[in-house]
NUVOKE-745364 format. One record per residue (C-alpha): residue in three letters; residue number from 1; chain; x, y, z. Coordinates in Angstrom, 3 decimals. Layout:
(atom ALA, NUM, A, (X, Y, Z)) ...
END
This chain:
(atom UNK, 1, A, (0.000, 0.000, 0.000)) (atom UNK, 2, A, (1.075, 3.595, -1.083)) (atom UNK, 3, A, (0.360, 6.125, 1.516)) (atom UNK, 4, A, (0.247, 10.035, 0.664)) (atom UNK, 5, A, (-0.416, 12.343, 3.823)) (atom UNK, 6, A, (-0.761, 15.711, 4.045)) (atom UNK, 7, A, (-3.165, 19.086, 4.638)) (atom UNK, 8, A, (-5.475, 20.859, 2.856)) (atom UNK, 9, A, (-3.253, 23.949, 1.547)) (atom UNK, 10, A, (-0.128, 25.215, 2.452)) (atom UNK, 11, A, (-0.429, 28.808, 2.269)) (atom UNK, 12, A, (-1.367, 29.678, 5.614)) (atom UNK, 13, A, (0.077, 33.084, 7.884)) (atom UNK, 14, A, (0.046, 31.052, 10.744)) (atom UNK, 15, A, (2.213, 28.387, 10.062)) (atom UNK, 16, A, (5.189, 30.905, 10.138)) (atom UNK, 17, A, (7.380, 29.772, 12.800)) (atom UNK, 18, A, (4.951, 26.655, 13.444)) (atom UNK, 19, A, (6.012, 24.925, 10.143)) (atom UNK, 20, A, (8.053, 27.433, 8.493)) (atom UNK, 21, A, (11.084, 29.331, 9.112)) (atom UNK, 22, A, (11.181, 32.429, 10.127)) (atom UNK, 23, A, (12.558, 34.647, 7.413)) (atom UNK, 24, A, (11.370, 31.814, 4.563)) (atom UNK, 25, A, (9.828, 33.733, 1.480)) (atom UNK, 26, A, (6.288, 32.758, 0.946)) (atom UNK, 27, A, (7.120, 31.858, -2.781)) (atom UNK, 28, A, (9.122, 28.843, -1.310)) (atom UNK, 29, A, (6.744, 27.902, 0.812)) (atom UNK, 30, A, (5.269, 25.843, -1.436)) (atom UNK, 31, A, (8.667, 24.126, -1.665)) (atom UNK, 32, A, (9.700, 23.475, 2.135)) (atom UNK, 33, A, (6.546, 21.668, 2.193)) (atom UNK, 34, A, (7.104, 19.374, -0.454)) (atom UNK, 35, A, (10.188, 17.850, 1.482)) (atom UNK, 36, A, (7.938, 17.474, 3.926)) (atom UNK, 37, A, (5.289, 16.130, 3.049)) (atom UNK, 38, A, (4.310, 14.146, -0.144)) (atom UNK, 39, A, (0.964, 15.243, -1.125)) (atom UNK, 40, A, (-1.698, 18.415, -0.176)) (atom UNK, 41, A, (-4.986, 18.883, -1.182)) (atom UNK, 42, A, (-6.019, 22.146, -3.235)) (atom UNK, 43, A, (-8.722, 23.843, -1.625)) (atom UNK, 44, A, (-8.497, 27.671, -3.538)) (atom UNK, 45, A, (-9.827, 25.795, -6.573)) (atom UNK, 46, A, (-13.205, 25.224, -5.110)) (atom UNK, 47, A, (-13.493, 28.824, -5.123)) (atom UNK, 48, A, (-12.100, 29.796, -8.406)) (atom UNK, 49, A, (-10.442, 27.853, -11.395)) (atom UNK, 50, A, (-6.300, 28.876, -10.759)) (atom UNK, 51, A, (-4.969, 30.345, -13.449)) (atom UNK, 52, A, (-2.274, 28.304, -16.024)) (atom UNK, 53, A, (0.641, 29.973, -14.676)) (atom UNK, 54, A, (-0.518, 28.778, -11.048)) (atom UNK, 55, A, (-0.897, 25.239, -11.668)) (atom UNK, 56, A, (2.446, 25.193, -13.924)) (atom UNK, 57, A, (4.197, 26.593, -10.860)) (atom UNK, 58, A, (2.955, 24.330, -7.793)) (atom UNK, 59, A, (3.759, 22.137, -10.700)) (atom UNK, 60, A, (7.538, 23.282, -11.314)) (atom UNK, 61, A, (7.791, 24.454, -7.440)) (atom UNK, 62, A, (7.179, 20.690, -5.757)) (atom UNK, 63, A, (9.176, 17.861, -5.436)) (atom UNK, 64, A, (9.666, 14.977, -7.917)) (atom UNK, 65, A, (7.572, 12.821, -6.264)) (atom UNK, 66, A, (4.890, 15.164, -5.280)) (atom UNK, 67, A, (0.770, 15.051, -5.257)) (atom UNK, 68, A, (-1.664, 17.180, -5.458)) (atom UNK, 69, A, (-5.374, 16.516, -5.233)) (atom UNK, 70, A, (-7.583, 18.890, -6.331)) (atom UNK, 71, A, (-10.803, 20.304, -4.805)) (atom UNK, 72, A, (-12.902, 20.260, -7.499)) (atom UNK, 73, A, (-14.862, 24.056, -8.384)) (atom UNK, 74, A, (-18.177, 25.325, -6.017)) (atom UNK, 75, A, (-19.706, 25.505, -9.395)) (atom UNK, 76, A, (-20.088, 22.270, -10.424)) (atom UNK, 77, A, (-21.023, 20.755, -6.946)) (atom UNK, 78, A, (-22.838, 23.491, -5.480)) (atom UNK, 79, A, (-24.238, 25.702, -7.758)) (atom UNK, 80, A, (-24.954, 23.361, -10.630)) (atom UNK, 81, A, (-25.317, 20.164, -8.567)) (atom UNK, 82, A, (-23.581, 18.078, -10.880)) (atom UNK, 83, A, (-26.033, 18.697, -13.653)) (atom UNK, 84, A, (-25.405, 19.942, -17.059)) (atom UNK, 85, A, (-21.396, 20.302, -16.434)) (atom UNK, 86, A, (-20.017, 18.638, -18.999)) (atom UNK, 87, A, (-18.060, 22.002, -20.013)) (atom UNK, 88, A, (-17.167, 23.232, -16.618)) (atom UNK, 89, A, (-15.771, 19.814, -15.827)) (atom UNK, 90, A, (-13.903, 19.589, -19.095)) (atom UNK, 91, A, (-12.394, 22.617, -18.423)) (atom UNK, 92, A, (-11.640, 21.785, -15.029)) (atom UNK, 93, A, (-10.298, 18.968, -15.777)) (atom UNK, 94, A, (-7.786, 20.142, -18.635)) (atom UNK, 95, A, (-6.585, 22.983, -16.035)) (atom UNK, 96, A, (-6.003, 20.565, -13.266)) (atom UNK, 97, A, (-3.833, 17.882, -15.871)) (atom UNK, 98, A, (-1.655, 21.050, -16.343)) (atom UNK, 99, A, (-0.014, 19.513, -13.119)) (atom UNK, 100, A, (1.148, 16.320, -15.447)) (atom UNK, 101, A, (2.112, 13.290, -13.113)) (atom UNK, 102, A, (1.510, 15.353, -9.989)) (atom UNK, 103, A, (-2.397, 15.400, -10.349)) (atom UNK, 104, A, (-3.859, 12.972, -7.960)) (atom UNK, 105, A, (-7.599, 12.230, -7.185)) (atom UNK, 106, A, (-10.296, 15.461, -8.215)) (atom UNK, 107, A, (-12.420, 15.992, -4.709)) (atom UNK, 108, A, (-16.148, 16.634, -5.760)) (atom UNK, 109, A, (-17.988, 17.699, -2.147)) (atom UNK, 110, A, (-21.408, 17.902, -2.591)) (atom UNK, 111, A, (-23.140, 20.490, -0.399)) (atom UNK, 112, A, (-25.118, 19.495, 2.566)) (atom UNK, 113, A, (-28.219, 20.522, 1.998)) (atom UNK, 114, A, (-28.304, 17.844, -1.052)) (atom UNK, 115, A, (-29.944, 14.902, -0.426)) (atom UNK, 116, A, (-28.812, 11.541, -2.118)) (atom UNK, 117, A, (-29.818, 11.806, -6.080)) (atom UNK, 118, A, (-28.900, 8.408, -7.545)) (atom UNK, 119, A, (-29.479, 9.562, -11.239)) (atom UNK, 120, A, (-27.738, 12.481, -11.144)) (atom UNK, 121, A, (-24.398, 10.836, -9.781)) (atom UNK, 122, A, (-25.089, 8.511, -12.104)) (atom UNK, 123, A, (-25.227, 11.007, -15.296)) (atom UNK, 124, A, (-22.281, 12.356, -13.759)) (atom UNK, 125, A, (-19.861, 9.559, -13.021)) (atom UNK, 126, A, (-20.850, 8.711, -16.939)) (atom UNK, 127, A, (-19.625, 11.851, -18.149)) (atom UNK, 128, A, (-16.149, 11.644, -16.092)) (atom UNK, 129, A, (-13.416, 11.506, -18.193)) (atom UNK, 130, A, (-11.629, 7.967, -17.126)) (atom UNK, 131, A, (-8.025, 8.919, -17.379)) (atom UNK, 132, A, (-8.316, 10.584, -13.884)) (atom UNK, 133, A, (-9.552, 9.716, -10.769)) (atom UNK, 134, A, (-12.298, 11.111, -8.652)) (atom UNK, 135, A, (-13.850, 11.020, -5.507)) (atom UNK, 136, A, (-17.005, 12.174, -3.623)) (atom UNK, 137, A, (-17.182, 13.825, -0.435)) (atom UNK, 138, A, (-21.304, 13.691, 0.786)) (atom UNK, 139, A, (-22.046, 15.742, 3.434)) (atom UNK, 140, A, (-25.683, 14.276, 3.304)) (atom UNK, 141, A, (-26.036, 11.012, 5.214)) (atom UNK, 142, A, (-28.620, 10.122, 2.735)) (atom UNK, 143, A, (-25.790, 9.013, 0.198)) (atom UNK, 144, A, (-24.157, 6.604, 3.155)) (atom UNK, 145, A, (-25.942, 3.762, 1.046)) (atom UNK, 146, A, (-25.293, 0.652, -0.514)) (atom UNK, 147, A, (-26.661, 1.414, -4.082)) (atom UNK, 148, A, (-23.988, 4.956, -3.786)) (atom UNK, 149, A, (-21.007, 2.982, -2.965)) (atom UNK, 150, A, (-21.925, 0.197, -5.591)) (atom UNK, 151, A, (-22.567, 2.979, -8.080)) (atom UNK, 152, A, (-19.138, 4.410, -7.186)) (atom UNK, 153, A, (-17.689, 1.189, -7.040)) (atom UNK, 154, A, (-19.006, 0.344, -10.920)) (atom UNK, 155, A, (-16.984, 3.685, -12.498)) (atom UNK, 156, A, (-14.100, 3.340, -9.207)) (atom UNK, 157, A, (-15.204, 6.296, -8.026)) (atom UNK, 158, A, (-13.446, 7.318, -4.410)) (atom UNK, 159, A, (-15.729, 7.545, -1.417)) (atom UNK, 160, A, (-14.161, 10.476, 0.656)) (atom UNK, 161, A, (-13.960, 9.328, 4.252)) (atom UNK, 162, A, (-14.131, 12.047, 6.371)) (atom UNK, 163, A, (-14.252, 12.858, 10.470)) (atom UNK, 164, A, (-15.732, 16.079, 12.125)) (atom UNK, 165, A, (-17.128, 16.680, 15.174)) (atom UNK, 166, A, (-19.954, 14.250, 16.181)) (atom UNK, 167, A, (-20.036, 12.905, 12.895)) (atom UNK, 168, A, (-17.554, 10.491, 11.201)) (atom UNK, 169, A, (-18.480, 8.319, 7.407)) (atom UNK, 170, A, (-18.386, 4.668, 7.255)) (atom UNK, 171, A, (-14.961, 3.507, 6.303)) (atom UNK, 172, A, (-16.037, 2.555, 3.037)) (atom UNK, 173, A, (-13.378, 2.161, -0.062)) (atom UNK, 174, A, (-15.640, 2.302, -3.786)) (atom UNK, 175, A, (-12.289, 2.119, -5.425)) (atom UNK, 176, A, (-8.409, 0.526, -5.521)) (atom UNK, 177, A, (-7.922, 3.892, -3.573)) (atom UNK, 178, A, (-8.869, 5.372, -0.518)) (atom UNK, 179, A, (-9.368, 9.025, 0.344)) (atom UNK, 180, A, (-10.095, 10.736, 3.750)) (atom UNK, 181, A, (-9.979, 14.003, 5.543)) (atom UNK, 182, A, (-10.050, 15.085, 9.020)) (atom UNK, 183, A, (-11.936, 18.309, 9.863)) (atom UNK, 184, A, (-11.229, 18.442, 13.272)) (atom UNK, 185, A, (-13.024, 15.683, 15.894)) (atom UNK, 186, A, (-13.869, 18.481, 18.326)) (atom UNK, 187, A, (-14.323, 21.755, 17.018)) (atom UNK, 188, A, (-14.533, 22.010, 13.262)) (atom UNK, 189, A, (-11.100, 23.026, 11.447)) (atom UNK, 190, A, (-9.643, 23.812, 15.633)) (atom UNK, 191, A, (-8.897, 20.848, 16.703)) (atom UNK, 192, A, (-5.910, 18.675, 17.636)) (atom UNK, 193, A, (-6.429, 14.838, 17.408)) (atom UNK, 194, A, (-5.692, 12.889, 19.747)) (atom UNK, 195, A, (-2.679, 9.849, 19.422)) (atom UNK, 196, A, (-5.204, 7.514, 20.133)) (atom UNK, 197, A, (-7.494, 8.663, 17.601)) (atom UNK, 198, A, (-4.738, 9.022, 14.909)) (atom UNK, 199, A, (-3.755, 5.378, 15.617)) (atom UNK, 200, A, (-7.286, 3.896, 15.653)) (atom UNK, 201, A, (-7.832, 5.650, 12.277)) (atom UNK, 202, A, (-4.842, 4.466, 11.038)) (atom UNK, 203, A, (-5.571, 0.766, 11.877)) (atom UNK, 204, A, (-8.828, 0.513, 10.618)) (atom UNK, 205, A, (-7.268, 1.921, 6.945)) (atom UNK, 206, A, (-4.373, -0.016, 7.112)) (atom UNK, 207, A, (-6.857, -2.986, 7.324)) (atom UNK, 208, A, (-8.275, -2.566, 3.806)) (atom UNK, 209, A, (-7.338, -3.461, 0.494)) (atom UNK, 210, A, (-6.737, -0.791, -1.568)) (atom UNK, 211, A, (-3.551, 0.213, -3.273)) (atom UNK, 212, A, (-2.939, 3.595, -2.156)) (atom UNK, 213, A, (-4.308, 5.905, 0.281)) (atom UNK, 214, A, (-4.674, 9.790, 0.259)) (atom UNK, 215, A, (-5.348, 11.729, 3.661)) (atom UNK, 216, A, (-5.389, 14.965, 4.229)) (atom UNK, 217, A, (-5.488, 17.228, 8.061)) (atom UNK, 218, A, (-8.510, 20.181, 7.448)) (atom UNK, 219, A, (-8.110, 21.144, 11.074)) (atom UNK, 220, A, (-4.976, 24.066, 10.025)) (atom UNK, 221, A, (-5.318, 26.462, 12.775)) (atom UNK, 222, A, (-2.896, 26.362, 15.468)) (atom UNK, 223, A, (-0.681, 24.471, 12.883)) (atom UNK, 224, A, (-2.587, 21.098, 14.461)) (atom UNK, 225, A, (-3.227, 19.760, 10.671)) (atom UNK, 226, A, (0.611, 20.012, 10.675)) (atom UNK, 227, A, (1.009, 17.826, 13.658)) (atom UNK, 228, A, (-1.399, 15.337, 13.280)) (atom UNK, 229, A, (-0.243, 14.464, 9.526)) (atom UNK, 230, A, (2.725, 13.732, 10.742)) (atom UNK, 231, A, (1.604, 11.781, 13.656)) (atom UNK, 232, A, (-0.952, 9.893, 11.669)) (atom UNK, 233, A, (1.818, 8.977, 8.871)) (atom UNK, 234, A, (3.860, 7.498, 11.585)) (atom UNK, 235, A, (0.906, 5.282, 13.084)) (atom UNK, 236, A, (0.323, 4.236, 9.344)) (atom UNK, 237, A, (3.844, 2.795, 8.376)) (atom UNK, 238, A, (4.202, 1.431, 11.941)) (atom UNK, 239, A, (0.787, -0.259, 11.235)) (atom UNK, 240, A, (1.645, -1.389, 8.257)) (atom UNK, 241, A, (4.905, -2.708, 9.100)) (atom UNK, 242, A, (2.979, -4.967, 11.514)) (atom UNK, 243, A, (1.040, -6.562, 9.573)) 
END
């Protein structure tokens, strides 16, 4: 198994002197990072497409070995509701392969006021182009169903596994990857996990059978997402090593 942990973004003010050195120009943040860690998640893209010139540089700016998955635009999951997307999504899609060999799984969340709509995840997963993989964060419990992971499962779609407070997702993997993020088990995006949690999360991962497995740390402030991805990646390869 292939592990990639990280955080969701890098380009945070208070990280300097928590993660960064002091004195470090923010233009090499991106950089220090990648020696690191070996993957983060892009969240500004949910917001607005980056430019060329951006993705060529995180591109240029990362290590070799380097991953990047990609939150996937507001547009398409939120405002259109994965319906009638096939050109936002192409063009997504050709801006985010811009990052060659780095791209790594395309993160579609769904909003949370949408309830489970088989058909239109169907449609959608159809329309996918299959020479990148995706996954689906629901923030519905209404899509926590055996005909959504099958469906998944049928295009290997990623179910996005995800913890926040009072509320974690079945550990469910839909394809020969898994995906998860951790929002924070206390207060959401604010809080520190736990050892105990970290190493319970990472045995019940290390117990499936996937080939590779993406995580990413959403809980950034205090520099806690820092922290934890590194204590989680430790709990994985000493779990794995185990077994």
């Amino acid at each position: 198994m292939r592990y990639y942990i990280g955080t969701s973004g890098w380009h945070y003010n208070h990280w300097q002197e928590e993660f960064y050195p002091k004195g470090l120009a923010k233009s090499k943040w991106l950089e220090f990072y990648s020696r690191h860690f070996s993957t983060v998640e892009l969240n500004n893209s949910f917001y607005q497409l980056p430019t060329e010139k951006a993705f060529c540089n995180w591109k240029d700016s990362s290590t070799p070995e380097f991953v990047f998955s990609v939150k996937v635009s507001r547009f398409i999951t939120h405002i259109k509701r994965l319906k009638d997307t096939a050109e936002p999504v192409a063009k997504f899609v050709a801006r985010a392969k811009l990052l060659k060999g780095k791209l790594g799984p395309l993160l579609y969340q769904l909003p949370q006021n949408m309830k489970r709509d088989y058909q239109a995840l169907e449609d959608f997963l159809k329309m996918l182009p299959k020479d990148a993989c995706h996954v689906f964060e629901f923030r519905h419990n209404s899509w926590f169903d055996d005909g959504i992971f099958n469906l998944l499962s049928y295009s290997n779609a990623g179910f996005c596994i995800y913890d926040m407070p009072d509320f974690s997702t079945p550990v469910v993997a839909t394809s020969d990857f898994a995906y998860m993020r951790f929002h924070g088990s206390q207060r959401l995006y604010g809080s520190d996990y736990s050892d105990e949690e970290l190493e319970e999360w990472a045995r019940q991962i290390a117990s499936s059978k996937v080939r590779a497995v993406y995580a990413y740390f959403n809980n950034d402030a205090e520099g806690f997402a820092i922290k934890n991805a590194l204590t989680f990646r430790h709990f994985l390869e000493v779990t794995l090593s185990d077994n």
